[in-house]
N, C-alpha and C positions, 0 to 999 in steps of 0.2 A: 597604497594600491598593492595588489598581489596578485599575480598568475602563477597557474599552476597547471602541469601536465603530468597524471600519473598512470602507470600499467596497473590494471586489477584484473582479477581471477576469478570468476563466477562459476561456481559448480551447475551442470544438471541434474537432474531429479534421478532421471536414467540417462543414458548415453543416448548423444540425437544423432541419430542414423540417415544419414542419405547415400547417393550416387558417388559421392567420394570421400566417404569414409564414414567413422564414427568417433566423436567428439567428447569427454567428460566435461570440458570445462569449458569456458570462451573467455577469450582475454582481449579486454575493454580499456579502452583512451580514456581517462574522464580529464576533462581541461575547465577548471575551475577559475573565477575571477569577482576580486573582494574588494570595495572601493567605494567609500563616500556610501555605507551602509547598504551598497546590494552588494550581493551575491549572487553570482547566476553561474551557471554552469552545462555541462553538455557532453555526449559520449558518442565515441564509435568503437566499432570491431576492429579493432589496432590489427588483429590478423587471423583470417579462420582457423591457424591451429598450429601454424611455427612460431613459438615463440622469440626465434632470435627476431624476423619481422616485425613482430608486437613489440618488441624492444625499439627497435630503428624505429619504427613510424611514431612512438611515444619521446624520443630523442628530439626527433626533429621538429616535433609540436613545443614539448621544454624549451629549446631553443627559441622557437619562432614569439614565444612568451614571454623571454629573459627579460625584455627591454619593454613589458607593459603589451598589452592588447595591439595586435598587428593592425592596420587600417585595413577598409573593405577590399580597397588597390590590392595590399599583397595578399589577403586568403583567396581571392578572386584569381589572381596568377597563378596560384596553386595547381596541382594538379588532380584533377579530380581522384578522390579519396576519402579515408580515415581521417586523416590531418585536415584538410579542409573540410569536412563534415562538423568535426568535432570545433573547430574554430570560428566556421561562420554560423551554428547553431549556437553558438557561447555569444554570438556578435547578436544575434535575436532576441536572447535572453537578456540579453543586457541594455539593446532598446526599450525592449518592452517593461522594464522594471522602472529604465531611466525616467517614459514618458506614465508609467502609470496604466500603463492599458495591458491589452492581452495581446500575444503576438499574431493571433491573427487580425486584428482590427489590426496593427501594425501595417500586414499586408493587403488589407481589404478586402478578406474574405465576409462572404456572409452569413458567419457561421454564431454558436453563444456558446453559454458555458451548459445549453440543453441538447447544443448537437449530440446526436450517439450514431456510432456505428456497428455494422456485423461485422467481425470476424470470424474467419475460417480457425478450423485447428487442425494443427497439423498430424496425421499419424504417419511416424517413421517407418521406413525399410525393415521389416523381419521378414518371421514364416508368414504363410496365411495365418495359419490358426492366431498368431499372438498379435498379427493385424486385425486382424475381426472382432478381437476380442478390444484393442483399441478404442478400436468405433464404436461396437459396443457401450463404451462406457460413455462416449459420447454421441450419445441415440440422444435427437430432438435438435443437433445444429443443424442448420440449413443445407450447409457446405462444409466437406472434410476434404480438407489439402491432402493426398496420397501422395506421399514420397516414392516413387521405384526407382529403376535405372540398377535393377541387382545384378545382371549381367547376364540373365537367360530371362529372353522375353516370356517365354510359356511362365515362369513363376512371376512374373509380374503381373501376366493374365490371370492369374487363381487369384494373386492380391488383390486385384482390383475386383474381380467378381466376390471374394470372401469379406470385402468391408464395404462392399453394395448391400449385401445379401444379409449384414450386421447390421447396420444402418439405414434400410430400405425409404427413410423422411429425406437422407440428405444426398444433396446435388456432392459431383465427385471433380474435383478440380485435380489434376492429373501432372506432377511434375517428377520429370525422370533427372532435373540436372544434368542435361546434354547426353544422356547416356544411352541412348538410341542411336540406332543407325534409323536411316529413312524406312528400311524394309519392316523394320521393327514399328516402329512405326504404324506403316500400313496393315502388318499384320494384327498388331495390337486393336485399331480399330476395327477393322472385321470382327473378332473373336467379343469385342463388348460391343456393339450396336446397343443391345438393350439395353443398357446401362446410360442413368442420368448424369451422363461428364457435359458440366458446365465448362470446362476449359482444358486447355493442355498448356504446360507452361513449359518451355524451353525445351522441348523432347530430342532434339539434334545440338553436336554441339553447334557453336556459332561459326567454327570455322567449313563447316557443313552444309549449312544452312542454308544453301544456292538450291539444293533440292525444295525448299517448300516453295517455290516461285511460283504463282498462280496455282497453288495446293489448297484446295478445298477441305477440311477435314469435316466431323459431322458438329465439332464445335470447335470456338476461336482459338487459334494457336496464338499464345504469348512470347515475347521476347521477354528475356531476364538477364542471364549471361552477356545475352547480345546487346542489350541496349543500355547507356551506362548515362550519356550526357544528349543534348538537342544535335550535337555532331552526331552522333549515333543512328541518327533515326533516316536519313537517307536511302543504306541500303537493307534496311527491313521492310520496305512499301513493297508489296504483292509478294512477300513470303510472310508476312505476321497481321496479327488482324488486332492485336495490343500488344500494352507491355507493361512489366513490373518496374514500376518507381521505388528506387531504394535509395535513403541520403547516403549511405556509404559509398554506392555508384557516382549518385551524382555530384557528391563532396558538398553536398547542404542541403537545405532548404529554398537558397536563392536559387539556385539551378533545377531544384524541383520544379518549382513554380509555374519555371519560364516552359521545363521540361513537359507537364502536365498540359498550359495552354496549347505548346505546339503539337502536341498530341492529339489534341481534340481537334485542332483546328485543319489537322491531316486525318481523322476523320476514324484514329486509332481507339479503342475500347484503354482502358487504363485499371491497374491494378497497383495498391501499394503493399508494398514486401516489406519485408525486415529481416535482417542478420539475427545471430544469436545476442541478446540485449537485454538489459532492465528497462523499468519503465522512461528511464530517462530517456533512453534512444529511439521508442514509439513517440515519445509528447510530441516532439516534431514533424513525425511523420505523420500523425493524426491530423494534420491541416491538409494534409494532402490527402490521406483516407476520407475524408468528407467530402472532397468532389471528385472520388474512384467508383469504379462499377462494382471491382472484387479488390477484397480487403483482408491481408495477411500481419496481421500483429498482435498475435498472439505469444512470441518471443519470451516475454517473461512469465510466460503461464509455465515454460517447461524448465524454469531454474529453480533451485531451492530455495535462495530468497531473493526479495528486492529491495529496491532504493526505500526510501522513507518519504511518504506520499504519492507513494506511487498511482499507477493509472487504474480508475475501478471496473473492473470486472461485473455487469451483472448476468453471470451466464457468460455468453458471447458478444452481449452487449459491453461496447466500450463509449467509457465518459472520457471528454474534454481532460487534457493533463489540469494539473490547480497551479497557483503560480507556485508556489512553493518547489515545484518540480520544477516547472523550466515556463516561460513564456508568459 
């Protein structure tokens, strides 16, 4: 038997822009495990962009590895994260090879190897013009993720009208990464009415966030920032109307899951996200994009390369990971 827990370095295509900063590379967990002829494996964002971070949180996965595959007990005590992400997705992948099946039948989901889904694409924080021209090139998706949050609302209002007005087919899902104030906010809605925004994702930070309290916008505010595990989701009822599910939040796939039912079952809209990632780090999340409304993973569409089997792309359509990948 063998574990393994290593830091790697994945370039961008171009530098991915948002509300707090701008990134060339992403640096990824991957915790691999080799034993009696499988091999499965599984990855998270060890850290959005401090590398000394990326280091610790890859330490303490090695470790946790030394002595063989942790039981469900300790990734389960963990704290929700990178390390627990990358560990109990490595625990799925290794069901699922052990029993011969696919990890969602694992789970019981009702999905096959024809499910597909849409994803969003994302165009990052520039000028207008270099945003428009983004969208532009992705004229015919349904939904383009806008990144703003540049730090003067008026230029996020020209953004957002200038990749409306590039892309006139597709619905405008609107995420600033907390970098709104509330006034901004309101002002921002006034000034795009006409504009087809399917969503607003996290527009305040979370420590803010007492102002959307029985706030009506003219479409659903998401929680992303704010909402991490099923603890979470208490004081987001009558400030958010969903929320983005991301394994790195919620330190797996088990806590999706449970994350997702209790979601629905408080009556929340559901969206799955992703960190910066190769296709390893969607395969998992893709069981959970299967029963989301809006759907962000697109992740390795904006790296230079990817894993080997990675997840196919047709268009914006995404297939099922293959086991070879994970599950």
């Amino acid at each position: 038997m063998k574990a393994t827990a290593v830091l790697e370095q994945w370039r961008y295509k171009v530098p991915f822009r948002i509300a707090r900063g701008a990134f060339d590379e992403q640096h990824l967990l991957l915790c691999r495990y080799e034993d009696a002829g499988i091999v499965a494996q599984a990855e998270a964002e060890a850290a959005e962009s401090d590398a000394g971070e990326a280091r610790v949180q890859t330490d303490i996965a090695a470790a946790l590895l030394q002595d063989g595959l942790p039981t469900a007990e300790v990734v389960a005590a963990l704290p929700a994260g990178p390390v627990r992400n990358a560990l109990d997705c490595l625990r799925w992948d290794i069901e699922a090879k052990r029993r011969g099946v696919r990890a969602w039948q694992v789970a019981g989901l009702e999905m096959d190897n024809e499910t597909r889904v849409e994803t969003v694409m994302t165009v990052t924080i520039s000028a207008p013009d270099t945003m428009a021209a983004a969208a532009a090139a992705l004229k015919g998706a349904s939904m383009l993720k806008v990144k703003l949050g540049s730090g003067d609302i008026a230029v996020d209002i020209d953004c957002a009208h200038a990749v409306a007005t590039a892309a006139p087919g597709s619905a405008l899902l609107i995420d600033p990464n907390e970098g709104w104030s509330f006034a901004d906010l309101r002002r921002f809605i006034d000034a795009t009415r006409p504009l087809d925004i399917a969503l607003f994702e996290q527009p305040l930070a979370r420590t803010a966030d007492a102002a959307l309290t029985d706030f009506r916008a003219p479409a659903p505010i998401c929680a992303d920032e704010a909402c991490t595990t099923r603890a979470s989701l208490p004081p987001l009822l009558g400030r958010y109307q969903a929320i983005n599910i991301k394994l790195d939040k919620t330190g797996g796939l088990t806590e999706a899951l449970l994350l997702l039912a209790e979601a629905r079952r408080l009556g929340l809209g559901v969206m799955t996200g992703c960190n910066g990632g190769t296709s390893l780090a969607i395969a998992p999340a893709f069981l959970i994009a299967a029963g989301s409304d809006y759907v962000d993973i697109d992740g390795p569409l904006h790296l230079l390369e990817d894993r080997s089997h990675g997840m196919r792309f047709e268009g914006l359509s995404v297939s099922p990971p293959v086991a070879e990948l994970w599950g």
